[in-house]
C-alpha positions as CSV (number, residue, x, y, z in Angstrom):
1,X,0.0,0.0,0.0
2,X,2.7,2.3,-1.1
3,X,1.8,6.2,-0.5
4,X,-0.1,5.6,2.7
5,X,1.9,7.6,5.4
6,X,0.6,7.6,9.1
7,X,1.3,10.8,11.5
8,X,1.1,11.8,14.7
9,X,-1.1,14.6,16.6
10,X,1.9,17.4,15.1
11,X,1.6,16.7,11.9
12,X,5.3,14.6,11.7
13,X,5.2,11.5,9.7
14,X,5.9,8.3,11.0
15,X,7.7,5.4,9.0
16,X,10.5,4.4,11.1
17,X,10.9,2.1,13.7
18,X,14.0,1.1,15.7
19,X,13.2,-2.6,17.5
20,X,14.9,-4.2,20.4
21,X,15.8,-7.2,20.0
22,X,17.1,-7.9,23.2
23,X,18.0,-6.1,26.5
24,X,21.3,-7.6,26.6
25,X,24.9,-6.7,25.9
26,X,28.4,-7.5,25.7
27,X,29.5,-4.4,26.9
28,X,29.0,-2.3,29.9
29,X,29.7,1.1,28.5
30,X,30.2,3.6,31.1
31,X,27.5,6.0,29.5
32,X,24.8,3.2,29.0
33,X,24.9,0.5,31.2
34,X,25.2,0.2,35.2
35,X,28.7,-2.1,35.7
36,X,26.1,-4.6,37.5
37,X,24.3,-4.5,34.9
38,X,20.2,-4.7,34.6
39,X,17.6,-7.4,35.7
40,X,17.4,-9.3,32.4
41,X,13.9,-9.6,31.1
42,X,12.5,-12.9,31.6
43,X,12.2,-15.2,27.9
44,X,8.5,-15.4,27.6
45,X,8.1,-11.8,28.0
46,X,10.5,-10.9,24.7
47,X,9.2,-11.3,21.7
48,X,10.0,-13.9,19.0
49,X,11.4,-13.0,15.7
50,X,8.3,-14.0,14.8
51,X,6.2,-11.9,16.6
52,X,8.6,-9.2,15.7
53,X,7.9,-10.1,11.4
54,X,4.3,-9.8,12.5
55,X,4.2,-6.3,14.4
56,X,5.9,-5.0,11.4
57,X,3.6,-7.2,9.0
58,X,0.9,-5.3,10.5
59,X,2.5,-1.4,10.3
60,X,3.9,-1.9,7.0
61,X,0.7,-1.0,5.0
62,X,0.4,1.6,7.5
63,X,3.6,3.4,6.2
64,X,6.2,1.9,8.2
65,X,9.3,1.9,6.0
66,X,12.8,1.6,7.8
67,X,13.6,-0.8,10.4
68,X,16.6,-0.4,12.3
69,X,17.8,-3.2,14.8
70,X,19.2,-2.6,17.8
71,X,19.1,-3.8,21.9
72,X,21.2,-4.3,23.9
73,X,23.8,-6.1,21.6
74,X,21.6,-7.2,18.5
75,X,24.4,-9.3,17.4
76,X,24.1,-11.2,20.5
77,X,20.7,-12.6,20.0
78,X,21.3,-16.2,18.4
79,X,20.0,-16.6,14.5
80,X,19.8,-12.6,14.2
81,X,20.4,-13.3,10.4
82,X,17.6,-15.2,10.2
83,X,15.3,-12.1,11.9
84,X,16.5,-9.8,8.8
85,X,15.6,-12.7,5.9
86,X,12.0,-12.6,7.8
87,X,11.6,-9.1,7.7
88,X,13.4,-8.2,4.2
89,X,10.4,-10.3,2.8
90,X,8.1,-8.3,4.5
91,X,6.3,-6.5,1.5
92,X,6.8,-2.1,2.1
93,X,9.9,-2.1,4.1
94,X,12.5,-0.8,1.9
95,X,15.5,-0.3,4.1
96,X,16.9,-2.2,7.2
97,X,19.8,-1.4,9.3
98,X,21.6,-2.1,12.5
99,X,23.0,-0.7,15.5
100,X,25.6,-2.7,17.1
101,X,28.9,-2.4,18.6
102,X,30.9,-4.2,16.2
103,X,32.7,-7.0,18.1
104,X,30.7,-9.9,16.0
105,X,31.1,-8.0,12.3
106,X,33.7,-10.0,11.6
107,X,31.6,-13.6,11.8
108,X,28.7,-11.7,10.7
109,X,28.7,-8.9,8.3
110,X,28.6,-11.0,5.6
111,X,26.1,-13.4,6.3
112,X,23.8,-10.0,7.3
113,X,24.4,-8.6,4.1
114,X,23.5,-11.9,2.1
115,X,20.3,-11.8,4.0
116,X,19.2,-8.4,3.3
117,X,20.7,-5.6,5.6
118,X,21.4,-2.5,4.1
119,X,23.5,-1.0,6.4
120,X,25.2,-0.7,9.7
121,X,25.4,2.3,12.7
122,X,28.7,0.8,14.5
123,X,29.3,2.5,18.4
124,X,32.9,3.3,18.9
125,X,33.9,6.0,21.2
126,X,37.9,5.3,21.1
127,X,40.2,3.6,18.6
128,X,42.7,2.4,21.4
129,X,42.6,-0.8,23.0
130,X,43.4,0.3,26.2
131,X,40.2,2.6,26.5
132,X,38.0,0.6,24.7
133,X,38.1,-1.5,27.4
134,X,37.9,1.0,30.8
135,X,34.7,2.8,27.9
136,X,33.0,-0.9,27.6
137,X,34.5,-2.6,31.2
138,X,34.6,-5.4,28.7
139,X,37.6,-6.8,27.7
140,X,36.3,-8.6,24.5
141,X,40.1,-7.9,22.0
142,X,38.7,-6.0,20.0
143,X,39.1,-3.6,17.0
144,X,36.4,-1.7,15.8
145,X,38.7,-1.2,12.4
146,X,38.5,-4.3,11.8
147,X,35.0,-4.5,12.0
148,X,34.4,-1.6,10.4
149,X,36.6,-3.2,7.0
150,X,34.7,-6.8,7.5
151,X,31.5,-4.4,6.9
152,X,32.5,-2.4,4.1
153,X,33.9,-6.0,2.7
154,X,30.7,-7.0,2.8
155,X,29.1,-4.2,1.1
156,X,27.2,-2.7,3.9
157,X,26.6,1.0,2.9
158,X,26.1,3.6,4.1
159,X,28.6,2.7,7.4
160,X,28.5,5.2,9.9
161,X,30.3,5.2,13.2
162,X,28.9,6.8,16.7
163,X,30.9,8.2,18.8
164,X,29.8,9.9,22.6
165,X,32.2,12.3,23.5
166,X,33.5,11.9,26.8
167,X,35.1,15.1,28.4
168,X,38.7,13.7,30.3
169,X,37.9,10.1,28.3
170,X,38.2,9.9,24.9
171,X,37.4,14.1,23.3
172,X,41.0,14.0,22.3
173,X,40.9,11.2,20.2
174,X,38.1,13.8,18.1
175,X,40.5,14.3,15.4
176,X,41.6,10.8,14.8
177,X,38.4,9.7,14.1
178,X,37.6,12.5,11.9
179,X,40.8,11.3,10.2
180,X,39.5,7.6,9.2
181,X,37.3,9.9,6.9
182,X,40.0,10.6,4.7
183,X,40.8,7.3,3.7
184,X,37.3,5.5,4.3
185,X,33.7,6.1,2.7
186,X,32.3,6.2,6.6
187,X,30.6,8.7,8.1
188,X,31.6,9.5,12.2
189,X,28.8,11.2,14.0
190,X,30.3,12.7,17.3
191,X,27.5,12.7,19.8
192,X,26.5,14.7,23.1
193,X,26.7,12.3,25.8
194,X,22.7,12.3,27.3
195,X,23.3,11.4,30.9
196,X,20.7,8.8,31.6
197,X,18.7,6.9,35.2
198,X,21.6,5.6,36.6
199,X,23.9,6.8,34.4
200,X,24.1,10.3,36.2
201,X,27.8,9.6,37.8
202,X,28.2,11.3,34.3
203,X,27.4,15.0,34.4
204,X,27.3,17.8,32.3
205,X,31.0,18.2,33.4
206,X,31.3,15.2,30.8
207,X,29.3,16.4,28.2
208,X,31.7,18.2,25.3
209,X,28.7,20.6,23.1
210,X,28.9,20.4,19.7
211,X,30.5,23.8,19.1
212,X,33.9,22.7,20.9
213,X,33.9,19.2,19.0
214,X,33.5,21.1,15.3
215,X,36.3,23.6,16.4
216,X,38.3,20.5,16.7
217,X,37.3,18.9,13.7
218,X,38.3,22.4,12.2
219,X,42.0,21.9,13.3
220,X,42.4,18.9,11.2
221,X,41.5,21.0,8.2
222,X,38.9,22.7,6.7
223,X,35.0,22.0,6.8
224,X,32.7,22.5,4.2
225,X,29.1,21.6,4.8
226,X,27.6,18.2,3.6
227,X,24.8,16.3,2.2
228,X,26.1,13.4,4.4
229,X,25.4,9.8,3.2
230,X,22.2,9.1,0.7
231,X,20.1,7.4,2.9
232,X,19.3,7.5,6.6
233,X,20.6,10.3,7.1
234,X,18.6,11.2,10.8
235,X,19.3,14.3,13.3
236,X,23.2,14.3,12.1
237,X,24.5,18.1,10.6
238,X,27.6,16.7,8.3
239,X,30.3,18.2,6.8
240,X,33.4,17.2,4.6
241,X,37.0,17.7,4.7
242,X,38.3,18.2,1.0
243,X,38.8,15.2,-1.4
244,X,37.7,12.8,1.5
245,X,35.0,9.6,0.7
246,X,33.9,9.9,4.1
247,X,32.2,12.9,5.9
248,X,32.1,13.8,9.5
249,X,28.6,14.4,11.6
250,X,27.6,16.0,15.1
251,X,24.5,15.2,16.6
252,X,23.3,17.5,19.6
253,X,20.5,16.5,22.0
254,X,21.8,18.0,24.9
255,X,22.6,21.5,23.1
256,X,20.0,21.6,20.2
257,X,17.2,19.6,20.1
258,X,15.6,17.8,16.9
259,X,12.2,16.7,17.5
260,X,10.6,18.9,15.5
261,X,11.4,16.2,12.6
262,X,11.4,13.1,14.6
263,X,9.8,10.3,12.6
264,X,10.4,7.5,14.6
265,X,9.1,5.3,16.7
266,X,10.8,2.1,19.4
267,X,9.6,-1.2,19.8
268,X,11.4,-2.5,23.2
269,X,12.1,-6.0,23.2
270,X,9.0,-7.1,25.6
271,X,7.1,-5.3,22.8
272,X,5.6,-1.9,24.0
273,X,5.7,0.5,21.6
274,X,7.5,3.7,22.9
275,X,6.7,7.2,21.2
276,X,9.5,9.1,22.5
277,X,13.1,7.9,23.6
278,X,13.2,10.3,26.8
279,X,8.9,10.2,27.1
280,X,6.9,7.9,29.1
281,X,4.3,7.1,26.8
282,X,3.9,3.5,25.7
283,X,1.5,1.1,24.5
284,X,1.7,-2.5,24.9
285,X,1.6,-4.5,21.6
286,X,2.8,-7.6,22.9
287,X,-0.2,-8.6,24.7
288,X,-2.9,-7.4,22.1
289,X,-0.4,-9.6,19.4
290,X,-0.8,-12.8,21.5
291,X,-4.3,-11.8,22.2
292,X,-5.2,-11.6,18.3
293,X,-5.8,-8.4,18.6
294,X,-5.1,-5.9,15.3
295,X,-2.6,-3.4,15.9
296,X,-3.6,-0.6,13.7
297,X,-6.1,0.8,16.5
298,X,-3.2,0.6,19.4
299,X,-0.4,2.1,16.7
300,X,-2.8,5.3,16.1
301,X,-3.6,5.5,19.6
302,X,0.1,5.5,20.2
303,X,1.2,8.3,17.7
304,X,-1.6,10.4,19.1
305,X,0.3,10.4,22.0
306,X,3.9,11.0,20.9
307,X,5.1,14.4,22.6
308,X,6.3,17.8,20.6
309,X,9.7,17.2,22.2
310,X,11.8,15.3,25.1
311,X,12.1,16.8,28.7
312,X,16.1,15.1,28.5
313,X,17.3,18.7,29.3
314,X,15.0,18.9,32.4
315,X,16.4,15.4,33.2
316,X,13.0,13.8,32.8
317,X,13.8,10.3,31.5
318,X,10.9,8.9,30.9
319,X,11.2,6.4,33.7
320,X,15.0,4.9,31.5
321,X,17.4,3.9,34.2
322,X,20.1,3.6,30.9
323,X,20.3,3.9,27.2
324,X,20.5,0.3,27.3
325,X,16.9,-0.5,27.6
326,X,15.7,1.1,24.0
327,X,18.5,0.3,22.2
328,X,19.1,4.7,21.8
């Protein structure tokens, strides 16, 4: 049912949706997840991949037409692969990505690619093994380079690389990321740290704003606004150093907000549809799913109740104790 779009009570369209596929990760990044960890959610209350092909069987004619994956660790989940063959032959959806942190690329890029994945969003907020490992209190040997060049191998494209900018952690390693983008067709995207629930131990002390990370990027050479990669190209403001196949990106929810052209929408991975990453609105498809319930009525009610904008700068969280839980 191409040309039908859905929106919400402002107008924004909505056909994009980001699902959890698991609460769990490999890495306890300082920024996301508590070094304990979180009470993992029981088995029976996450949904199966196929639950997951029918919520989105269900919003495709509705206008849904990117999925991203993320968790948690997506990669983690056993048979992901299998997941993105399921929902590639879902008839609307036209792109599907993946947020991950890289470690299983290697194994795995390939076989994602062969089953339909478009494209990758790879976390990796320093390029030294040292702090990789104090970032992630994970010590998994691990390069995200290496991953990065298993994905591109694979033909995964657009690849762009997060990185939360640390204040006294990583900010001085700004420029050598910007550099990969000289000899790489990736696209960094330096991001505000948000501090999170219990992810308050870091401050605004931590947080580096945008206008001090592109005067860095500015010391490596000269930037000249850009287009940024063709497709998903999200809240990111990108810009290109001369000759380079790669661009460089800030996003700013701390400093700047961009709500005002959200068109998302999460599905956590006990399936309740959240409207807002920071807002406490959610509506429980799960349930209605293994009722045999239709989810058209719940998905409107839903949008009807996504916000204008988050409250993240009034430190309303929308009940998160960490990033962890929506997959971002």
């Amino acid at each position: 049912m191409s040309g039908v779009t859905l929106t919400d009570q402002f107008g924004r369209s909505i056909e994009y949706l980001r699902i959890s596929v698991t609460d769990r990760c490999n890495f306890r990044c300082t920024y996301c997840m508590p070094l304990a960890g979180l009470p993992w959610l029981p088995k029976a209350e996450i949904l199966s991949y196929e639950e997951i092909v029918a919520i989105v069987a269900q919003l495709a004619p509705l206008g849904l037409r990117r999925i991203r994956l993320t968790g948690g660790e997506p990669t983690i989940r056993p048979q992901l692969v299998s997941l993105v063959q399921q929902l590639r032959a879902v008839p609307g959806v036209e792109d599907i990505s993946l947020s991950t942190n890289g470690v299983r690329l290697p194994e795995l890029a390939q076989p994602l690619r062969d089953a339909g994945l478009d494209r990758i969003n790879m976390s990796a907020d320093s390029l030294r093994a040292d702090r990789i490992v104090a970032i992630a209190r994970k010590s998994l040997a691990f390069d995200p380079v290496v991953s990065l060049k298993a994905a591109e191998a694979a033909g995964l494209s657009p690849i762009k690389i997060n990185v939360v900018v640390l204040r006294g952690v990583n900010d001085d390693e700004v420029g050598d990321f910007a550099r990969l983008t000289r000899d790489h067709p990736w696209h960094v995207r330096f991001i505000e740290l948000m501090p999170v629930g219990d992810m308050r131990e870091l401050t605004w002390e931590h947080v580096v704003p945008t206008a001090e990370i592109l005067d860095r990027l500015s010391s490596v050479d000269v930037l000249v606004p850009d287009d940024g990669p063709s497709r998903g190209n999200g809240p990111a403001a990108y810009y290109r150093y001369a000759g380079a196949p790669g661009t460089v990106g800030v996003i700013t929810p701390m400093t700047h907000t961009y709500c005002g052209t959200c068109n998302r929408v999460r599905l956590t991975a006990d399936g309740r549809l959240r409207t807002c990453l920071f807002g406490d609105h959610e509506v429980n498809l799960r349930d209605a799913l293994r009722a045999g319930r239709p989810l058209e009525p719940l998905f409107r009610e839903a949008l009807a109740g996504k916000p204008k904008e988050h409250a993240l700068l009034q430190m309303q969280v929308g009940g998160l104790r960490a990033l962890s839980q929506v997959g971002g």
